[in-house]
N, CA, C and O atoms as a Tripos MOL2 file, in Angstrom:
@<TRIPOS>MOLECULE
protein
  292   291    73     0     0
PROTEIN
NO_CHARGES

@<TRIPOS>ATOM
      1 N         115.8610  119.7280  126.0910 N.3       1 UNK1
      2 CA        116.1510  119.4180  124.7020 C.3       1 UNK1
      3 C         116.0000  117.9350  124.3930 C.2       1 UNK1
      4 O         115.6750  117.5710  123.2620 O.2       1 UNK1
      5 N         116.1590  117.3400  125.0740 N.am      2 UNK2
      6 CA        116.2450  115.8670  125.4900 C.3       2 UNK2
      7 C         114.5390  114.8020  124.8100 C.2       2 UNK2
      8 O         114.2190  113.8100  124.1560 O.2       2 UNK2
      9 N         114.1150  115.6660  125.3910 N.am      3 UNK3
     10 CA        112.3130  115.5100  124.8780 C.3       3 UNK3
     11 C         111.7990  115.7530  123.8570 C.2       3 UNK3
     12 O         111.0100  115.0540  123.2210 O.2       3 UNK3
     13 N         112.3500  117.1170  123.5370 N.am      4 UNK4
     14 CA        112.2110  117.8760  122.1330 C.3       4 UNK4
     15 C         112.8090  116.5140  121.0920 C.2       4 UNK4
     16 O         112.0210  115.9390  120.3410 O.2       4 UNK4
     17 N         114.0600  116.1740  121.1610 N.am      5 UNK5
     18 CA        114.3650  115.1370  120.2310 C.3       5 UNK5
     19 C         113.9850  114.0590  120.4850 C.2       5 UNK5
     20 O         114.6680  113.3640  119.7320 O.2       5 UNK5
     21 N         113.2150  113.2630  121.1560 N.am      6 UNK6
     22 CA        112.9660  112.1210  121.4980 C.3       6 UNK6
     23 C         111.3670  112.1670  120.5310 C.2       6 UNK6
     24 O         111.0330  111.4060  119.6220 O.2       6 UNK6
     25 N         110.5930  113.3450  121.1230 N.am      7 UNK7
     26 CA        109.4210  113.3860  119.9990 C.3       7 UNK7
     27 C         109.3450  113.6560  118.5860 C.2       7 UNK7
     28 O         108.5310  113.2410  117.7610 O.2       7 UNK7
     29 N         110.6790  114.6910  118.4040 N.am      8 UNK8
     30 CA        110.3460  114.6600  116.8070 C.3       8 UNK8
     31 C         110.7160  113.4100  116.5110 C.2       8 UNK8
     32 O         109.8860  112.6860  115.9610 O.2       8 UNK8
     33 N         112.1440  112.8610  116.8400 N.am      9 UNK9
     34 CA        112.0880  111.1060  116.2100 C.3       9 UNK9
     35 C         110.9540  110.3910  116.7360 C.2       9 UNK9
     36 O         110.7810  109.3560  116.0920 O.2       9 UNK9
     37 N         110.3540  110.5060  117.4000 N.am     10 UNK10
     38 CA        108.9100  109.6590  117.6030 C.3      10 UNK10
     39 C         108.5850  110.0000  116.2080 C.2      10 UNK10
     40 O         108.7550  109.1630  115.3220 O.2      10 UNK10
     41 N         108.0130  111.4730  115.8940 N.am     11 UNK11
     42 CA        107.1680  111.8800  114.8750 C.3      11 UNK11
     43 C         107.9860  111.1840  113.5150 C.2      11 UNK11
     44 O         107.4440  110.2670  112.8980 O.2      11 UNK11
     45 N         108.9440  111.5550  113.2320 N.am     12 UNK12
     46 CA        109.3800  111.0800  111.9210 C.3      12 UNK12
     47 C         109.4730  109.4450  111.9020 C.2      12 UNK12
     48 O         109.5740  109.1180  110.7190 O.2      12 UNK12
     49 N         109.4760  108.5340  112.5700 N.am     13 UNK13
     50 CA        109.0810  107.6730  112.5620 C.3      13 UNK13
     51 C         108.1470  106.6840  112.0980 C.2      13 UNK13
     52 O         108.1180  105.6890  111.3740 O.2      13 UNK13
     53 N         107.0990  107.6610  113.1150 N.am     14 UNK14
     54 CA        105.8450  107.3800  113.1130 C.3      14 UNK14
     55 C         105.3710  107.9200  111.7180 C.2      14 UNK14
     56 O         104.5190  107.1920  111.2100 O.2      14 UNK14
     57 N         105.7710  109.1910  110.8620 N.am     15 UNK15
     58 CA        105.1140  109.2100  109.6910 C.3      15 UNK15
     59 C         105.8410  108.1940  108.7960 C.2      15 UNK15
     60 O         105.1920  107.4460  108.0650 O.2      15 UNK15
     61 N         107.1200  108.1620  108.8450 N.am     16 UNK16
     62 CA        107.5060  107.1940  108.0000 C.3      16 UNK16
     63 C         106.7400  105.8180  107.7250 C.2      16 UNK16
     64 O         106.6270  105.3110  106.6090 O.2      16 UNK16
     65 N         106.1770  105.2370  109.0440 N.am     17 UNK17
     66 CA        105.5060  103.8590  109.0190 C.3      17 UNK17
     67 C         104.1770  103.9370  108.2660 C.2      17 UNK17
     68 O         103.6520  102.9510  107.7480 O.2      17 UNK17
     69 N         103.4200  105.7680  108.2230 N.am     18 UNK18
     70 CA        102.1340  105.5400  108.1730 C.3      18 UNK18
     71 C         102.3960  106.1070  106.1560 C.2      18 UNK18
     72 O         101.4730  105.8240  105.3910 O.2      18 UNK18
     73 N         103.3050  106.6400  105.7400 N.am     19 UNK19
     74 CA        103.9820  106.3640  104.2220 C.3      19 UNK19
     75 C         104.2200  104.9520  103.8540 C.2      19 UNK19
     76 O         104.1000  104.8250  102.6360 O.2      19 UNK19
     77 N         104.4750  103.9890  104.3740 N.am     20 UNK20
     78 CA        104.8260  102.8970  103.9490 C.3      20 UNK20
     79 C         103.3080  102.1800  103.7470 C.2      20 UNK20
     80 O         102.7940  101.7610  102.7100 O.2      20 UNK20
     81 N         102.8040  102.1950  105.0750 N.am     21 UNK21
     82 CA        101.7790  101.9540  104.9840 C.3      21 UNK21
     83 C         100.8180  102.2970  103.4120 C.2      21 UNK21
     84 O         100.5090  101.4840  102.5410 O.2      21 UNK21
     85 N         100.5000  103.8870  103.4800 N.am     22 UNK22
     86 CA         99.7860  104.0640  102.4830 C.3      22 UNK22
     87 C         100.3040  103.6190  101.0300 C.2      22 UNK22
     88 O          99.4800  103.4990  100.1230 O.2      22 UNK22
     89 N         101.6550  103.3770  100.8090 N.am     23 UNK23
     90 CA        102.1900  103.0900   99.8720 C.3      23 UNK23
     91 C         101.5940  101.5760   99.4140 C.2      23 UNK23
     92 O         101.1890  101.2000   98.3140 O.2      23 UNK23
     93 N         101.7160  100.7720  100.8540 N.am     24 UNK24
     94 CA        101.6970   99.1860  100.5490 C.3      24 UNK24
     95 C          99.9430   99.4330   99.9660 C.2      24 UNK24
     96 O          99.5630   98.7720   99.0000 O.2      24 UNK24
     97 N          99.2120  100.1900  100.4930 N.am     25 UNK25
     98 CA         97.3120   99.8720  100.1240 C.3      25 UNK25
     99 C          97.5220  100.3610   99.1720 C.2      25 UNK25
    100 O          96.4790  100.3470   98.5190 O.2      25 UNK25
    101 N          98.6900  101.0630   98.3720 N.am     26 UNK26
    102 CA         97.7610  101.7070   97.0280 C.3      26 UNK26
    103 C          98.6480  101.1820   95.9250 C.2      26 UNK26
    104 O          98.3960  101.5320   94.7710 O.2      26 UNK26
    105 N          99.8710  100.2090   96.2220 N.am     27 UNK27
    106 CA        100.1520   98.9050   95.4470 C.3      27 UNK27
    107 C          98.9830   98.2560   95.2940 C.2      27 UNK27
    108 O          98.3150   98.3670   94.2660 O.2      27 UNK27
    109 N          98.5180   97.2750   96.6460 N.am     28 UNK28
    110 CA         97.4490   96.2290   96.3410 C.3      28 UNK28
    111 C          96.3410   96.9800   95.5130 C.2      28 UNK28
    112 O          96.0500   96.3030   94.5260 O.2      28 UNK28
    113 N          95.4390   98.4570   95.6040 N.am     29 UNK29
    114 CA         95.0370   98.7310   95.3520 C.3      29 UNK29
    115 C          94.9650   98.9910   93.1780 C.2      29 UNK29
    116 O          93.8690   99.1120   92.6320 O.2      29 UNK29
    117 N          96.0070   99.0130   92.5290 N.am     30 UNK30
    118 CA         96.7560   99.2310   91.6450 C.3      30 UNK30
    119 C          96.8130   97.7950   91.1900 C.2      30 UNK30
    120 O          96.2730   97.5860   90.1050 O.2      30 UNK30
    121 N          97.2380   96.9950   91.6650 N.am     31 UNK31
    122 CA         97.0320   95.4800   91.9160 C.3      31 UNK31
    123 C          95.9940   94.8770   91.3890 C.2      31 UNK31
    124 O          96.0050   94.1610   90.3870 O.2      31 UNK31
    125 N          94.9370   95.2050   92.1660 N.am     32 UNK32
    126 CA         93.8050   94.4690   92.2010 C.3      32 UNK32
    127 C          93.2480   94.9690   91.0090 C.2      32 UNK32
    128 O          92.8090   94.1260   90.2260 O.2      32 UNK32
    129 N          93.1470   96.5400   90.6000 N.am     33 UNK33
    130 CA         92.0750   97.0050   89.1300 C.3      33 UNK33
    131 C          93.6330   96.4490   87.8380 C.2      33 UNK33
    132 O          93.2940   95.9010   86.7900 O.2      33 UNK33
    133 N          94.7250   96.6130   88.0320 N.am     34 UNK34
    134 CA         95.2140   95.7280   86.8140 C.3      34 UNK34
    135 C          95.0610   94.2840   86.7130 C.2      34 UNK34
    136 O          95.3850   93.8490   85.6080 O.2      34 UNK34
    137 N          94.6310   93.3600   87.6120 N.am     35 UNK35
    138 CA         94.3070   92.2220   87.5110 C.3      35 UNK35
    139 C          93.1260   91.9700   86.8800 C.2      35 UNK35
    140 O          92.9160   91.2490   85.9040 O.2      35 UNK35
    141 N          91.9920   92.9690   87.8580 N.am     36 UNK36
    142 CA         90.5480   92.9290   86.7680 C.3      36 UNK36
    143 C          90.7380   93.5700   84.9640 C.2      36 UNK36
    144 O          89.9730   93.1460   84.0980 O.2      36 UNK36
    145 N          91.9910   94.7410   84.5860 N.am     37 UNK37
    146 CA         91.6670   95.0400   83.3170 C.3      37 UNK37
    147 C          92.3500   93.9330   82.7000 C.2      37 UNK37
    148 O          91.8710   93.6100   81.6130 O.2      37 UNK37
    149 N          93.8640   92.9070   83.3090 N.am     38 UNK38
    150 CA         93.7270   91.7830   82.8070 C.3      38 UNK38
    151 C          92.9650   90.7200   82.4160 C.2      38 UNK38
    152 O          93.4400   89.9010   81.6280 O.2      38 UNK38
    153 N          91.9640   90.6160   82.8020 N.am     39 UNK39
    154 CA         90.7350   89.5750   82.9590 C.3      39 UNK39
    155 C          89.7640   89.8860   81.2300 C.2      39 UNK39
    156 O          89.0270   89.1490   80.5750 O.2      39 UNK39
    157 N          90.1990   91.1750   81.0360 N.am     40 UNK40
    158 CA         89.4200   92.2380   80.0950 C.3      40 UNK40
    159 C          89.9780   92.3060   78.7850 C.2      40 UNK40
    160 O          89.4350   92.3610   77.6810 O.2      40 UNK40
    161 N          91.6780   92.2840   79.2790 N.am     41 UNK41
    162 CA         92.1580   91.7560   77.8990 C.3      41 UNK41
    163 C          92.4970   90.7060   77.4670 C.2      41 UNK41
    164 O          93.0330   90.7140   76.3590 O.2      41 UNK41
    165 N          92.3240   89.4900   78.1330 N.am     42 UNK42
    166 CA         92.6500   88.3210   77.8780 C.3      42 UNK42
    167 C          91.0760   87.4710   77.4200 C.2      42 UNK42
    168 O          91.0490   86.2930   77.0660 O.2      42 UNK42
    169 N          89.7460   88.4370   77.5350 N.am     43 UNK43
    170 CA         88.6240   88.2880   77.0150 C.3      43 UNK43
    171 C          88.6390   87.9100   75.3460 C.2      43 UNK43
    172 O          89.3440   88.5950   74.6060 O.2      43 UNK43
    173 N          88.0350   87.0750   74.9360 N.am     44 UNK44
    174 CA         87.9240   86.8060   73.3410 C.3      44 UNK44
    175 C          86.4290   87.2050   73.1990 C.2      44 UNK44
    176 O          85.6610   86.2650   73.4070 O.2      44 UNK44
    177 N          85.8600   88.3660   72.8960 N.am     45 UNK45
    178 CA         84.9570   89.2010   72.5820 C.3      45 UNK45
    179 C          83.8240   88.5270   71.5320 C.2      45 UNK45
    180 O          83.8430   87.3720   71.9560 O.2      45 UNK45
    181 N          83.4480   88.5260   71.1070 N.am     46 UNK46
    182 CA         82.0920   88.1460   69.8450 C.3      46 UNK46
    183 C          82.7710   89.4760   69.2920 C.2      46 UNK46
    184 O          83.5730   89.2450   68.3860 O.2      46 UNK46
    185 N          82.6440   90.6660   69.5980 N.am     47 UNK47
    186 CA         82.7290   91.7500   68.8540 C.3      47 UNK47
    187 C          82.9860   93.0180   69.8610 C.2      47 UNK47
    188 O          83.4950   92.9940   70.9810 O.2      47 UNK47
    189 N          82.4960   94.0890   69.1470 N.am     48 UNK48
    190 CA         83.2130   95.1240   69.8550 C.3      48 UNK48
    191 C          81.8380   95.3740   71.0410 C.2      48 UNK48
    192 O          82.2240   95.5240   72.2000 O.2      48 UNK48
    193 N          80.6360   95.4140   70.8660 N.am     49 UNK49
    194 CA         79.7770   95.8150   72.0920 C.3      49 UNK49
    195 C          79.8530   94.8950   73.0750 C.2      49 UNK49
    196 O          79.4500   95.3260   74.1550 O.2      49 UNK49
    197 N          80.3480   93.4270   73.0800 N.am     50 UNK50
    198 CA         80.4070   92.9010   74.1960 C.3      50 UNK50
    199 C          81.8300   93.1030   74.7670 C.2      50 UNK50
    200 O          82.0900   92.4790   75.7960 O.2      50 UNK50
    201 N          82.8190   93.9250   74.2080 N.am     51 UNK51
    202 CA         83.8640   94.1860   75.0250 C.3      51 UNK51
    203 C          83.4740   95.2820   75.7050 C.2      51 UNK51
    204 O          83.6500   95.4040   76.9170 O.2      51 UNK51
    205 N          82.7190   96.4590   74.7060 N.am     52 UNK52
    206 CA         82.4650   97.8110   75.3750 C.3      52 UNK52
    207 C          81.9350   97.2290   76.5520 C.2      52 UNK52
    208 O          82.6920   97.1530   77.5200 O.2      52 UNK52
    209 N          80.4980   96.7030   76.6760 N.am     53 UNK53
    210 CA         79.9380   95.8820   78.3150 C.3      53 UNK53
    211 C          80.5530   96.0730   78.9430 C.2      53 UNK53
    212 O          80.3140   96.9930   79.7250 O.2      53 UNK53
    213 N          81.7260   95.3630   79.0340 N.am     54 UNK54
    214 CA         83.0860   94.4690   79.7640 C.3      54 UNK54
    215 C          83.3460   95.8350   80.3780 C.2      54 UNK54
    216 O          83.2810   96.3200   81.5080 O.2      54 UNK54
    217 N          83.6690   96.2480   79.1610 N.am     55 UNK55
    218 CA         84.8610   97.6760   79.7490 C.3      55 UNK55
    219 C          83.8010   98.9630   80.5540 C.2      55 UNK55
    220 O          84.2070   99.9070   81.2320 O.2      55 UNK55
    221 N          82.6150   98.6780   80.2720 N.am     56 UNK56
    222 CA         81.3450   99.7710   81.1140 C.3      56 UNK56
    223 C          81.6090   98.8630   82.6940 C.2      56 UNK56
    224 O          82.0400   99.3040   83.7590 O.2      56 UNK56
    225 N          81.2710   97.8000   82.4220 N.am     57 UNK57
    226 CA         80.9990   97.2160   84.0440 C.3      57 UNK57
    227 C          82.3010   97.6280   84.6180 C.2      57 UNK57
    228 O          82.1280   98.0370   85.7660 O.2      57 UNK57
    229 N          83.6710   97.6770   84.2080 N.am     58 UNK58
    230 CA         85.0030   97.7090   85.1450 C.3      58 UNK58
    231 C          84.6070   99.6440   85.5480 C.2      58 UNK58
    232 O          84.4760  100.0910   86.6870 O.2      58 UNK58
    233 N          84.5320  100.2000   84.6560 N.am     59 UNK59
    234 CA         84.8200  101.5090   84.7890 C.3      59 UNK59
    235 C          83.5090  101.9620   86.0510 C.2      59 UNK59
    236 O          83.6990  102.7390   86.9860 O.2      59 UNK59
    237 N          82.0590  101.1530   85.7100 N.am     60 UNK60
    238 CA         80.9880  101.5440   86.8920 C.3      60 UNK60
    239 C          81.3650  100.3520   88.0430 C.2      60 UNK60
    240 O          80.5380  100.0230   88.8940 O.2      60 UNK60
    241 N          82.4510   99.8690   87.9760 N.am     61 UNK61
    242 CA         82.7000   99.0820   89.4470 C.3      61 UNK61
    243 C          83.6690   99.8910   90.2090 C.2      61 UNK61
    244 O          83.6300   99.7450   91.4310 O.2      61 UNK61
    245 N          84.6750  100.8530   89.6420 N.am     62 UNK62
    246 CA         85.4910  102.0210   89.5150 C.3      62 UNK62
    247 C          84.9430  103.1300   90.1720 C.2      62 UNK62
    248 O          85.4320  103.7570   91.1110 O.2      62 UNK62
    249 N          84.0120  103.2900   89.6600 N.am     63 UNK63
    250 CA         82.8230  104.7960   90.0100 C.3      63 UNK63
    251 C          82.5290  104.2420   91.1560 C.2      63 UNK63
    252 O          82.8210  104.8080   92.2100 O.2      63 UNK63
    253 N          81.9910  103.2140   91.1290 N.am     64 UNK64
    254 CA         81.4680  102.6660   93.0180 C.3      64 UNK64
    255 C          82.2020  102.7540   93.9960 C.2      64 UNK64
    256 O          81.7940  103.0580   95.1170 O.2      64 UNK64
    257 N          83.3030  102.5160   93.7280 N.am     65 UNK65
    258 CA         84.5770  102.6780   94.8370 C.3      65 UNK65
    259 C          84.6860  103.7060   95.0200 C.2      65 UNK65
    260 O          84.7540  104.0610   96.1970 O.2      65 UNK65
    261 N          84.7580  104.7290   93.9320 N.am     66 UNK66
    262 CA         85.3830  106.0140   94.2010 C.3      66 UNK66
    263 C          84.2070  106.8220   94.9790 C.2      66 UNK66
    264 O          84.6320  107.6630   95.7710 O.2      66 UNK66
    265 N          82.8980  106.7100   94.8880 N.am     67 UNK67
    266 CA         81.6140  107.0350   95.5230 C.3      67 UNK67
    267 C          81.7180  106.6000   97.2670 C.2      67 UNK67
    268 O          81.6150  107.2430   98.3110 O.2      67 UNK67
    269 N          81.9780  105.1450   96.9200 N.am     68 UNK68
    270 CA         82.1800  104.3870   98.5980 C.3      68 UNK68
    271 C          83.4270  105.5390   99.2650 C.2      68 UNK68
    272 O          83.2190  106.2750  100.2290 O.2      68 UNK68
    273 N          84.3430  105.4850   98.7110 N.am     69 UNK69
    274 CA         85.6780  106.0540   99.2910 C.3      69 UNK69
    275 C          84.8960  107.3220   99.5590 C.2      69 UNK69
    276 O          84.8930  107.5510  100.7690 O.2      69 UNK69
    277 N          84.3830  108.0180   99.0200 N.am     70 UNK70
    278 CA         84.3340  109.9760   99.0230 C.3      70 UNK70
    279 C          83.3150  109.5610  100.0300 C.2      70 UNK70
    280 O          83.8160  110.1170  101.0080 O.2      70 UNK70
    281 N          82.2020  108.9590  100.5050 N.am     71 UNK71
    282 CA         81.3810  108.7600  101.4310 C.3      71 UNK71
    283 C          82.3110  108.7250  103.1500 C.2      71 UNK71
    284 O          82.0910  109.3960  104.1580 O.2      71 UNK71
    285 N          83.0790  107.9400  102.9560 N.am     72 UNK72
    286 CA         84.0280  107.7490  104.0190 C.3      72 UNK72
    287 C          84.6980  108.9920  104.6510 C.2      72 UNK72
    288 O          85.0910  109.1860  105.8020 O.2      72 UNK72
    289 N          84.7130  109.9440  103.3120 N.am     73 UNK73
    290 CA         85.7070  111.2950  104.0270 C.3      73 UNK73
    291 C          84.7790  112.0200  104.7460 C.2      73 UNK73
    292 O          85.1270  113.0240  105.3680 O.2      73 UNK73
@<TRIPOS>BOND
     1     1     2 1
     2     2     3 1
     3     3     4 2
     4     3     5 am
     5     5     6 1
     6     6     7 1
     7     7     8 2
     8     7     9 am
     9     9    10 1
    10    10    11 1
    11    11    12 2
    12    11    13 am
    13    13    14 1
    14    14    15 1
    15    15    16 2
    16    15    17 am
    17    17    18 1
    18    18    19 1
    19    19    20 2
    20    19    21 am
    21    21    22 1
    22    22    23 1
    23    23    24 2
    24    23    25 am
    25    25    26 1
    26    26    27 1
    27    27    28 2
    28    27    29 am
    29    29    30 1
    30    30    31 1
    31    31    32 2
    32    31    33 am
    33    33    34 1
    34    34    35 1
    35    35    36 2
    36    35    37 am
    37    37    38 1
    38    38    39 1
    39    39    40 2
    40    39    41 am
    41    41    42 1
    42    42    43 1
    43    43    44 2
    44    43    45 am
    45    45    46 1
    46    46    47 1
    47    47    48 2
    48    47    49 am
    49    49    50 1
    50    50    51 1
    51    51    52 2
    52    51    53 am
    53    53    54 1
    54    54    55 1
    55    55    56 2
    56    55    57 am
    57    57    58 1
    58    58    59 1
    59    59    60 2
    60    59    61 am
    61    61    62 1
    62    62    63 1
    63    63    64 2
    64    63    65 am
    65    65    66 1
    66    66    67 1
    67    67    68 2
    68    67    69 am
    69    69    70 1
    70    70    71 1
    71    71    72 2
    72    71    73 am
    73    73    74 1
    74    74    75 1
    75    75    76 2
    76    75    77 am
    77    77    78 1
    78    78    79 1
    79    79    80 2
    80    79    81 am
    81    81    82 1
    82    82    83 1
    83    83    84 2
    84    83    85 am
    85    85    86 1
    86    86    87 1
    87    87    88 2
    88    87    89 am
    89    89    90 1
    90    90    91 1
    91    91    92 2
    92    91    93 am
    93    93    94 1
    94    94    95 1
    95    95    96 2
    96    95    97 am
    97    97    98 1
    98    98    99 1
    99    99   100 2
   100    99   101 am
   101   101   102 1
   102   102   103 1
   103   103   104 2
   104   103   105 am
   105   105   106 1
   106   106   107 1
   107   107   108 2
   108   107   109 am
   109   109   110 1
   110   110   111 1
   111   111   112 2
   112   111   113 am
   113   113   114 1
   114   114   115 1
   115   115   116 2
   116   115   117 am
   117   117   118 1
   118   118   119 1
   119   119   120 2
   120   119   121 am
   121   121   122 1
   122   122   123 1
   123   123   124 2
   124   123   125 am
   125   125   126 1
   126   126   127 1
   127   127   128 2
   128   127   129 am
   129   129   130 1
   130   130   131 1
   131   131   132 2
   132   131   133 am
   133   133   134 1
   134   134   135 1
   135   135   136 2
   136   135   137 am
   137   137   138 1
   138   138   139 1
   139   139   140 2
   140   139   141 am
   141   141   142 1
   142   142   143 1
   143   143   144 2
   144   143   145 am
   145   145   146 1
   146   146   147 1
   147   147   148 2
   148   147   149 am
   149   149   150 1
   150   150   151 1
   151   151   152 2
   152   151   153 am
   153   153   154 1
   154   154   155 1
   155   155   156 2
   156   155   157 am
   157   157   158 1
   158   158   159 1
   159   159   160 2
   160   159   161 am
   161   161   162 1
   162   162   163 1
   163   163   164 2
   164   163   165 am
   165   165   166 1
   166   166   167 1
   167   167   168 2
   168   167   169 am
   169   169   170 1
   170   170   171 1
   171   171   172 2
   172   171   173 am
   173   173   174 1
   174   174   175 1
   175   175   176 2
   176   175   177 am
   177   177   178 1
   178   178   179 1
   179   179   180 2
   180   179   181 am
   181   181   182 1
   182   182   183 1
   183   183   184 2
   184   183   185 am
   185   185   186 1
   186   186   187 1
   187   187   188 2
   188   187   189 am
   189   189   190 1
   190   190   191 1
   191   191   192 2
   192   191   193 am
   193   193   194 1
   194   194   195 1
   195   195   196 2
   196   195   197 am
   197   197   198 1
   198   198   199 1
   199   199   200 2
   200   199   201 am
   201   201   202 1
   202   202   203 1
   203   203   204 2
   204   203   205 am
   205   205   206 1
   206   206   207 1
   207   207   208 2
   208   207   209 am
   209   209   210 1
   210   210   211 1
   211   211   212 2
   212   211   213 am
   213   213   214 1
   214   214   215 1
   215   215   216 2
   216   215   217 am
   217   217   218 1
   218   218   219 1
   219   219   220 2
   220   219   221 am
   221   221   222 1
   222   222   223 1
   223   223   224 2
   224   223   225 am
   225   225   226 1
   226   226   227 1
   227   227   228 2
   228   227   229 am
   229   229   230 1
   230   230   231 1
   231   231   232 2
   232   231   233 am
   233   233   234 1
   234   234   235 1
   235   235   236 2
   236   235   237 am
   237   237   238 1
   238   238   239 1
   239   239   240 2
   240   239   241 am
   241   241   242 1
   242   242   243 1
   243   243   244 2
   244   243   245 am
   245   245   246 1
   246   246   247 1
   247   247   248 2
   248   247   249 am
   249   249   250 1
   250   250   251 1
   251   251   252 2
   252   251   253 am
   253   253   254 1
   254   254   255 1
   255   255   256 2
   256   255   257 am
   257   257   258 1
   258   258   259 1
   259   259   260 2
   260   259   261 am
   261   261   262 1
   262   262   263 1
   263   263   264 2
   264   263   265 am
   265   265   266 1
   266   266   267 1
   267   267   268 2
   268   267   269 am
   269   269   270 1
   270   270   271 1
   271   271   272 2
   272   271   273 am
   273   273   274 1
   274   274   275 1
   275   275   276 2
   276   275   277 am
   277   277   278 1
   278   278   279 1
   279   279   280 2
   280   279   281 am
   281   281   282 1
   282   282   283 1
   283   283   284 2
   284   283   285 am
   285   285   286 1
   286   286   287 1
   287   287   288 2
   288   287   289 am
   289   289   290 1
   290   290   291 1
   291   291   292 2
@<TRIPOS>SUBSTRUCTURE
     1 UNK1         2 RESIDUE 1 A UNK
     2 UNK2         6 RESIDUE 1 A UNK
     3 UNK3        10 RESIDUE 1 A UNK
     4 UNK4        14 RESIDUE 1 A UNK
     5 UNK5        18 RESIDUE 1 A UNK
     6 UNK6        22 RESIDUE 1 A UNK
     7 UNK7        26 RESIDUE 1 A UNK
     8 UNK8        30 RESIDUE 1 A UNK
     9 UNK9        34 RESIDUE 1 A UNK
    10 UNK10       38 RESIDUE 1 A UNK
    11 UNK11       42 RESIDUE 1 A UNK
    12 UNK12       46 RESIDUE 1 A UNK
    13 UNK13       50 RESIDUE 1 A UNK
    14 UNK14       54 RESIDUE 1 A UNK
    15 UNK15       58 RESIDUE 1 A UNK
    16 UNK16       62 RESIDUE 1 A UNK
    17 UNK17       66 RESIDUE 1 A UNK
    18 UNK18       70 RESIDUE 1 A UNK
    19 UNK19       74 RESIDUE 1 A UNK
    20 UNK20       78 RESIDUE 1 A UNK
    21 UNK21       82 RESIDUE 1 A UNK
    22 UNK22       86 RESIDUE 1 A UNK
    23 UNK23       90 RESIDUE 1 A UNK
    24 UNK24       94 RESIDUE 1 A UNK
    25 UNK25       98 RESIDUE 1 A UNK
    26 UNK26      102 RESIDUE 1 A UNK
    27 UNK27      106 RESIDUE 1 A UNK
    28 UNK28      110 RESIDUE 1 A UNK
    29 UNK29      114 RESIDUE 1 A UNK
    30 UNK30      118 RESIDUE 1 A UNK
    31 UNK31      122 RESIDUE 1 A UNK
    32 UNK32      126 RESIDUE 1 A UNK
    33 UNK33      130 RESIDUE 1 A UNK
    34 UNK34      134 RESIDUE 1 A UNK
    35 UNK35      138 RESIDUE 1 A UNK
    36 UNK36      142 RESIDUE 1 A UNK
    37 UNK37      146 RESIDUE 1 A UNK
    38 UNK38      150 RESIDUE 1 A UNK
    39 UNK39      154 RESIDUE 1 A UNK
    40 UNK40      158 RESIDUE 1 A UNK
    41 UNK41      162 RESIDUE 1 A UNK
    42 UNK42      166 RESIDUE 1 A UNK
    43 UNK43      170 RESIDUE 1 A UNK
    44 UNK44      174 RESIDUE 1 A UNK
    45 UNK45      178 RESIDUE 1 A UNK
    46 UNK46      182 RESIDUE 1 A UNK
    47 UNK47      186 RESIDUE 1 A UNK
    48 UNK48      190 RESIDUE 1 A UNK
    49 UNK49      194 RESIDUE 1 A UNK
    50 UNK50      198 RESIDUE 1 A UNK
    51 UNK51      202 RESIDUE 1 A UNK
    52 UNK52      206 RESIDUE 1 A UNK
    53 UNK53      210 RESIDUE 1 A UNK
    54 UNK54      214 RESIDUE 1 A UNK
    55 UNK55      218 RESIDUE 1 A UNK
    56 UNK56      222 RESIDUE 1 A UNK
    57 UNK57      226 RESIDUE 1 A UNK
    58 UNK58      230 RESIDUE 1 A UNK
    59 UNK59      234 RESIDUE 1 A UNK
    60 UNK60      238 RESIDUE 1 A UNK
    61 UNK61      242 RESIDUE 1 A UNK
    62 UNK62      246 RESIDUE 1 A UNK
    63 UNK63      250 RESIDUE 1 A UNK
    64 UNK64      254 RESIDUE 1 A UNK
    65 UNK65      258 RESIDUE 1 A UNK
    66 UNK66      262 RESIDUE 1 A UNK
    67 UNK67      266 RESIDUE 1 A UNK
    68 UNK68      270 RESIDUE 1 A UNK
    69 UNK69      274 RESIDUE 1 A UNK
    70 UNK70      278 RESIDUE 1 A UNK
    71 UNK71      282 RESIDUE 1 A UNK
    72 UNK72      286 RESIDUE 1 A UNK
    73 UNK73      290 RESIDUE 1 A UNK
């Protein structure tokens, strides 16, 4: 019995660290695209098609990641 509990607290442990973990990458992650849509609203535009631009390039820099990421699985 001794073993039996020594590994599940291994296991719960060990997932706990790898939750924290994923938690901390998908702060920075969350992070990093509200910093770029900050960048987007703090833009002083000519008008509305050079914001649309703005807001096409964030959303196809978006799509790239999400393409890169699904490649990875």
């Amino acid at each position: 019995m001794g073993r039996r509990d020594s590994d599940t607290a291994f296991l719960r442990e060990y997932q706990k660290k790898v939750e924290t973990k994923i938690k901390e990458h998908e702060i920075s992650v969350i992070q990093y695209w509200k910093d770029r849509l900050g960048k987007l609203v703090s833009m002083k535009p000519e008008g509305i098609a050079s914001l649309q631009l703005e807001m096409k390039k964030l959303s196809d820099m978006m799509e790239n990641r999400i393409r890169i990421l699904k490649k990875d699985l």
